[in-house]
MMTF fields as JSON, N, C-alpha, C and O atoms, coordinates in Angstrom:
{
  "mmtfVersion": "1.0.0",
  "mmtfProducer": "UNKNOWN",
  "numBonds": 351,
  "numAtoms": 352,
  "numGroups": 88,
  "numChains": 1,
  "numModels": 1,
  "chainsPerModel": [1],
  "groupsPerChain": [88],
  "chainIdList": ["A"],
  "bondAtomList": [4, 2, 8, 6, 12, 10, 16, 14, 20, 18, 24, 22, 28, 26, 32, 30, 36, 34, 40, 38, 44, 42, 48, 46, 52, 50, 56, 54, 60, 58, 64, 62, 68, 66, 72, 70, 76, 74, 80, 78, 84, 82, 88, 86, 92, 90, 96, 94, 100, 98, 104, 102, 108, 106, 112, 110, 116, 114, 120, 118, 124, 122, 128, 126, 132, 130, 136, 134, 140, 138, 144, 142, 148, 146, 152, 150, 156, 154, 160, 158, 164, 162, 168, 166, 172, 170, 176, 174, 180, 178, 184, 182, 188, 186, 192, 190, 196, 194, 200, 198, 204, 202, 208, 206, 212, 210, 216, 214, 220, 218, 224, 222, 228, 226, 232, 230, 236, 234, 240, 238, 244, 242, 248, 246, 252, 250, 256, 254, 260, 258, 264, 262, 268, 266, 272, 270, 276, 274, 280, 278, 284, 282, 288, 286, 292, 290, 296, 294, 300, 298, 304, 302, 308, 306, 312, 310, 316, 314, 320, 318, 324, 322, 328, 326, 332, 330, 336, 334, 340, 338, 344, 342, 348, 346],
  "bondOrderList": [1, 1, 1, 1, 1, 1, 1, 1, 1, 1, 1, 1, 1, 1, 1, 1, 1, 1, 1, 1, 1, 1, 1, 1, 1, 1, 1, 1, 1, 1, 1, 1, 1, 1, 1, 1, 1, 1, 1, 1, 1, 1, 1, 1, 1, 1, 1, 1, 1, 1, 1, 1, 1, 1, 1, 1, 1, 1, 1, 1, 1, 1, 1, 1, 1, 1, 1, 1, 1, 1, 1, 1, 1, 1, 1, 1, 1, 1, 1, 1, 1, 1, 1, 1, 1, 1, 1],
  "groupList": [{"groupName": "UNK", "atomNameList": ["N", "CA", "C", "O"], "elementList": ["N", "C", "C", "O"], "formalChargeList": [0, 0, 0, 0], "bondAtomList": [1, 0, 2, 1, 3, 2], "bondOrderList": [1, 1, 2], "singleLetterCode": "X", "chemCompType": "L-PEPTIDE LINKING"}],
  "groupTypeList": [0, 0, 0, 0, 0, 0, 0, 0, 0, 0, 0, 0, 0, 0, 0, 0, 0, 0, 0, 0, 0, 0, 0, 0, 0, 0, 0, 0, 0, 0, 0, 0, 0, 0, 0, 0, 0, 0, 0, 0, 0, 0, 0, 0, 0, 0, 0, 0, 0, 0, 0, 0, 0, 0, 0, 0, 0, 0, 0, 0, 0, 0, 0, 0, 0, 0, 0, 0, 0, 0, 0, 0, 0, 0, 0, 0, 0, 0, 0, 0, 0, 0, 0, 0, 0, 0, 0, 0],
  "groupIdList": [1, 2, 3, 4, 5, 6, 7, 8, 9, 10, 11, 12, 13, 14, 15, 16, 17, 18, 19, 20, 21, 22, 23, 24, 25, 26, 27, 28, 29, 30, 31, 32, 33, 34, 35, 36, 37, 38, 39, 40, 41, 42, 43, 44, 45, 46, 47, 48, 49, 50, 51, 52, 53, 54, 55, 56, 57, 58, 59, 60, 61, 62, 63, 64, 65, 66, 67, 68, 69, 70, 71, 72, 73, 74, 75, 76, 77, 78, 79, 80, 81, 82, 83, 84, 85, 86, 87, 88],
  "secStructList": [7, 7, 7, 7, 1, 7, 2, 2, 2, 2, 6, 6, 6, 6, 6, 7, 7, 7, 7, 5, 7, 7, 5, 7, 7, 6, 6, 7, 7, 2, 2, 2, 2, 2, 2, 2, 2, 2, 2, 2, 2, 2, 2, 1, 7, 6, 6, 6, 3, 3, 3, 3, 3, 3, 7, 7, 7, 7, 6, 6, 1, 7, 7, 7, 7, 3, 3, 3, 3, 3, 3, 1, 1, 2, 2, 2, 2, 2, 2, 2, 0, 0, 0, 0, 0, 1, 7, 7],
  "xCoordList": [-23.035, -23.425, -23.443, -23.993, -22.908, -22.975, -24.164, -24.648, -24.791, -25.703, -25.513, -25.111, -25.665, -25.48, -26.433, -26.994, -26.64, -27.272, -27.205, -28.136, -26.327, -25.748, -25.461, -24.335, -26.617, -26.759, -25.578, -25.311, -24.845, -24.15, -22.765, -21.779, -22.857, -21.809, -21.613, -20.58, -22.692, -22.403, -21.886, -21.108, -22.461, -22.127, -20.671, -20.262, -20.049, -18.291, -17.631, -16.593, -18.525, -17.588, -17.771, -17.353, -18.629, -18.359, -17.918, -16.85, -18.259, -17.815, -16.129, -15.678, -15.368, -14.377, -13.722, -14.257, -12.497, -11.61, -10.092, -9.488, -9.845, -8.62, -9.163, -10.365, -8.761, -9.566, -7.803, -6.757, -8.073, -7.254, -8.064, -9.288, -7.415, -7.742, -7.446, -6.653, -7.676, -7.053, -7.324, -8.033, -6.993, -7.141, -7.678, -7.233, -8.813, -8.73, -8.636, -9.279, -7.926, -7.782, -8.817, -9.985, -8.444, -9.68, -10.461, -11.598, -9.316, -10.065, -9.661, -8.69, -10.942, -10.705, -9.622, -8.403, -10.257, -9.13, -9.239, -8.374, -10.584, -10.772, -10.58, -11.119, -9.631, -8.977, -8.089, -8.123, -7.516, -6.598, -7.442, -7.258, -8.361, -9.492, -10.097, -10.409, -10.17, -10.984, -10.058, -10.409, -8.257, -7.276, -7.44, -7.385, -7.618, -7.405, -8.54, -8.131, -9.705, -10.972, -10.722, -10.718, -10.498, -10.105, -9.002, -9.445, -7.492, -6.611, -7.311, -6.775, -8.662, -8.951, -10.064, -10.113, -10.713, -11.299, -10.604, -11.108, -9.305, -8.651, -7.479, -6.877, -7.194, -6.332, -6.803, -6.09, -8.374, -8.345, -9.879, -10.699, -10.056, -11.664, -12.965, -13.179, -13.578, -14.996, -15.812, -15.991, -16.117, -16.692, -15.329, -15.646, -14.177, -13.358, -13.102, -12.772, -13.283, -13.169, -14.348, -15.506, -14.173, -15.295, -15.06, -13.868, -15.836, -14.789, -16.347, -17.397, -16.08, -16.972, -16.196, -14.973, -17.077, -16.12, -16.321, -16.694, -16.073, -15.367, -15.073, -14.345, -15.332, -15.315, -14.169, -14.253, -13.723, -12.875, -13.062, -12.434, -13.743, -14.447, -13.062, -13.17, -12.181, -11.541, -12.192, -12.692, -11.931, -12.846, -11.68, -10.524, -12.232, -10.965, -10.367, -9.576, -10.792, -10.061, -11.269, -12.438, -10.494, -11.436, -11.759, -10.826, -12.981, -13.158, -12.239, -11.31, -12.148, -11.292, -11.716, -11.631, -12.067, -12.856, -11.71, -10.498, -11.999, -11.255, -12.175, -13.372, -11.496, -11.873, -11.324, -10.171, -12.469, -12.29, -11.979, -12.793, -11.138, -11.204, -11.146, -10.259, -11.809, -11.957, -11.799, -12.259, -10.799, -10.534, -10.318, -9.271, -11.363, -11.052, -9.949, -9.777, -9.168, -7.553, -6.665, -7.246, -5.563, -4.561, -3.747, -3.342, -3.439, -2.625, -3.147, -2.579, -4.201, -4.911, -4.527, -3.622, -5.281, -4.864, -3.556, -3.265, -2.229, -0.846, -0.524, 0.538, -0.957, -0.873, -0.96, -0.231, -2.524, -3.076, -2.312, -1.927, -2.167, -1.305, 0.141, 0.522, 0.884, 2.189, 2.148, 2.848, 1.06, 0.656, -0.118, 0.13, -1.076, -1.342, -0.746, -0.685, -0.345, -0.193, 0.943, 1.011, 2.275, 3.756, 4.203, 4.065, 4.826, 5.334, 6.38, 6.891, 6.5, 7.178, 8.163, 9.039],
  "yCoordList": [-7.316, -6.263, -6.808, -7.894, -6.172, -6.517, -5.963, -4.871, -7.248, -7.047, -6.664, -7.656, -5.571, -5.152, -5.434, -4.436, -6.543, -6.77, -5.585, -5.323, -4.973, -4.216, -2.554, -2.058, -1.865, -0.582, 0.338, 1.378, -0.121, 0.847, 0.548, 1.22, -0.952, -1.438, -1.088, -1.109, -0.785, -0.033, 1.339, 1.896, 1.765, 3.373, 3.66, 4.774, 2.443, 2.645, 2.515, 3.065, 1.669, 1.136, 2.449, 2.43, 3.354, 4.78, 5.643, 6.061, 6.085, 7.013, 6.699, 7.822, 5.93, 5.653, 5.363, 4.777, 5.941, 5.878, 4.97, 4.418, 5.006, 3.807, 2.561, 2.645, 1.687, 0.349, -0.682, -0.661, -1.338, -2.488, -3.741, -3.838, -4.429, -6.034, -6.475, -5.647, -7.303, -7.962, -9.25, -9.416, -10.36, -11.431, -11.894, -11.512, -12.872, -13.35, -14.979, -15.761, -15.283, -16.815, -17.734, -17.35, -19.226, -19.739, -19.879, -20.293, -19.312, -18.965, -17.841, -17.57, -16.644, -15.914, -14.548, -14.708, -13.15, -11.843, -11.747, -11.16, -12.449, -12.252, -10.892, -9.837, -11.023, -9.796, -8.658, -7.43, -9.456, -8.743, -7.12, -5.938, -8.256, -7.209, -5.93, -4.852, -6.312, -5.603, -4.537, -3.523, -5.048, -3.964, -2.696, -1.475, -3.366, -2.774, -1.765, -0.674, -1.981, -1.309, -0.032, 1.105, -0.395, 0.705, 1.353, 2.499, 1.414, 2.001, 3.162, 4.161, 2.59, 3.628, 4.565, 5.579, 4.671, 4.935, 5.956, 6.99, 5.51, 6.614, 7.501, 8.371, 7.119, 7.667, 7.946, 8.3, 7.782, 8.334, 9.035, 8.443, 10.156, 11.379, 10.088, 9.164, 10.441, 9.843, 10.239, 11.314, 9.009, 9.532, 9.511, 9.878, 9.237, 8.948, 7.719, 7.737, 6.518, 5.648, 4.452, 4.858, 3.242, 2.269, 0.888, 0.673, -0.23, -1.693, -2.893, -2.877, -3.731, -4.306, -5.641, -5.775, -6.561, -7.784, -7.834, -6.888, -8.898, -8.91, -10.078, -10.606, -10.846, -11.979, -11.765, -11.063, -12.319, -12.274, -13.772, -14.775, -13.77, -14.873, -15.271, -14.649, -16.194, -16.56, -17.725, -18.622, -17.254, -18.762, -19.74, -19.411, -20.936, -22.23, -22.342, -23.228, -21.367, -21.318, -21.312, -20.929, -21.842, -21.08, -19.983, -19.342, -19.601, -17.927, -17.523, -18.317, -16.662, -15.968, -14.853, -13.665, -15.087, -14.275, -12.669, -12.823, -11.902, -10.248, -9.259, -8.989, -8.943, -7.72, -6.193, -5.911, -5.546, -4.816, -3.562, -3.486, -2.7, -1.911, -0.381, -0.51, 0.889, 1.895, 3.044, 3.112, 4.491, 5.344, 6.54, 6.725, 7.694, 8.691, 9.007, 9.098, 9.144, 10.206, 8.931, 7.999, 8.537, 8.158, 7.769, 6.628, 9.273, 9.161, 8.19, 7.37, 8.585, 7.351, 6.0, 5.336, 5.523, 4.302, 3.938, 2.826, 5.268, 4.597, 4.452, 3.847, 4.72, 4.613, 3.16, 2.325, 3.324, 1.894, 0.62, -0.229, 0.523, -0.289, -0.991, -2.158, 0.66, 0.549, -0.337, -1.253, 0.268, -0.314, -1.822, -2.544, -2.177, -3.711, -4.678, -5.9, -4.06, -4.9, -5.505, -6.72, -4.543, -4.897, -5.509, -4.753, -6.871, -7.392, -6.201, -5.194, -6.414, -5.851, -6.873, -6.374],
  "zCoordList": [-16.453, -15.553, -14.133, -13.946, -13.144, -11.58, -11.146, -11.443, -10.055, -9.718, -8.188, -7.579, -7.373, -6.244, -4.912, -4.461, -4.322, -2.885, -2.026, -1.264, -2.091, -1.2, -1.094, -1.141, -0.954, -1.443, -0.978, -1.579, 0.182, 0.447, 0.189, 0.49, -0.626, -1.244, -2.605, -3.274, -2.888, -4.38, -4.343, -5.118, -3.309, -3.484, -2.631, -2.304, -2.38, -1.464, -3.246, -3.614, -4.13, -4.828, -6.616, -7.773, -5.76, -6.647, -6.036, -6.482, -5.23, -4.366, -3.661, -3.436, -3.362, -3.058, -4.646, -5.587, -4.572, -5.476, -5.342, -6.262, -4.37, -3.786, -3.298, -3.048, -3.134, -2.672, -2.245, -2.894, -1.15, -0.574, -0.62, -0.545, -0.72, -1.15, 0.23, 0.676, 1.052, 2.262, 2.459, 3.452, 1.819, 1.684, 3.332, 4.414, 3.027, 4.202, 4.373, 3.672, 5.194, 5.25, 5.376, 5.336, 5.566, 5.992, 7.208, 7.434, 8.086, 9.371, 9.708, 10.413, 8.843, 8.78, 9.274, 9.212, 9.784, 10.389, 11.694, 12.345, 12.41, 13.355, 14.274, 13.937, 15.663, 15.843, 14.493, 14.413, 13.78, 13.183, 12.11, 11.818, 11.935, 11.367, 12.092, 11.587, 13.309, 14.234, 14.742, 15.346, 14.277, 14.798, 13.596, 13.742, 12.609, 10.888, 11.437, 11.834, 11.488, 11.904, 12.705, 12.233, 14.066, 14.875, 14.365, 14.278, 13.837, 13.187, 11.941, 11.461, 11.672, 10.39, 11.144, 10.447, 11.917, 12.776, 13.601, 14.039, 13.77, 14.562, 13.906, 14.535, 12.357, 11.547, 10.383, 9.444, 10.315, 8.825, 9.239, 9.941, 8.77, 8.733, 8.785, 8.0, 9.882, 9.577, 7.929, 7.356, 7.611, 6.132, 5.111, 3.98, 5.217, 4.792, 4.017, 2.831, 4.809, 4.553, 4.47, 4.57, 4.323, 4.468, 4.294, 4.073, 4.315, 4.551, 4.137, 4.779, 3.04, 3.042, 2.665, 2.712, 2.301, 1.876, 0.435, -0.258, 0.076, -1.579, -1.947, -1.107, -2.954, -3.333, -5.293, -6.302, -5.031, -6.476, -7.387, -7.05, -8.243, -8.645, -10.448, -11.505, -10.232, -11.558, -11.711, -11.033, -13.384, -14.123, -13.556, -13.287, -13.451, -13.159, -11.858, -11.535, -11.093, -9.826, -8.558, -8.532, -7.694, -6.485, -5.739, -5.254, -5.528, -4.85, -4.273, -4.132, -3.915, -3.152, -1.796, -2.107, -0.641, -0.324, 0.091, -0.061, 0.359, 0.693, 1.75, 1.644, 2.494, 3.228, 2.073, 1.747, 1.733, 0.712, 1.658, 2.578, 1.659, 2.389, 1.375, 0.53, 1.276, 0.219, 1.011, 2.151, 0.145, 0.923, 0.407, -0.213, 0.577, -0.385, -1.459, -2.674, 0.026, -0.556, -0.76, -0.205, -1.297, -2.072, -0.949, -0.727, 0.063, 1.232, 2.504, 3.225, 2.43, 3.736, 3.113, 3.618, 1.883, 1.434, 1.61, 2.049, 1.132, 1.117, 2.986, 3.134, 3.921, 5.372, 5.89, 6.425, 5.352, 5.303, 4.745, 5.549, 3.876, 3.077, 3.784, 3.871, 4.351, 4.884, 6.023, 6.455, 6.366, 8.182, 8.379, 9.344, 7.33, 7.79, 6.422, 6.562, 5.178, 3.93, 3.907, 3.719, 4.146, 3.706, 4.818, 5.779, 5.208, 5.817, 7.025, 6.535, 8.054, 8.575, 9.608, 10.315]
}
């Protein structure tokens, strides 16, 4: 059972139905994050979306940390995705 610190992290992770993974390095997104931020802010419905971090824990391996990013509709997520995920 997951144990939730994070009340409003639990409720992105029911209430949101799409979710992005965004790996973050070891030094970390810095700006790049802060572009991702404002882009959803200005392209996707307030209350739409939401952004927490995320840890991906494999047995045998090392953590993994993630900028979790969660988004009502399907279409915002596929925007999202196009715009900071796929190499361009």
């Amino acid at each position: 059972m997951l144990h939730y610190r994070q009340p409003r992290k639990r409720e992105a992770e029911t209430l949101y139905q799409f979710r992005i993974d965004v790996p973050v390095s070891s030094g970390g997104l810095s700006e790049h994050l802060n572009e991702m931020i404002e882009w959803c802010g200005t392209n996707v419905e307030t209350g739409q979306w939401a952004l927490h971090g995320h840890v991906k824990r494999t047995y045998g391996k090392v953590s993994r940390d993630y900028s979790r990013f969660y988004f009502m509709t399907e279409t915002d997520a596929d925007l999202f995705w196009w715009r900071w995920c796929v190499p361009q």
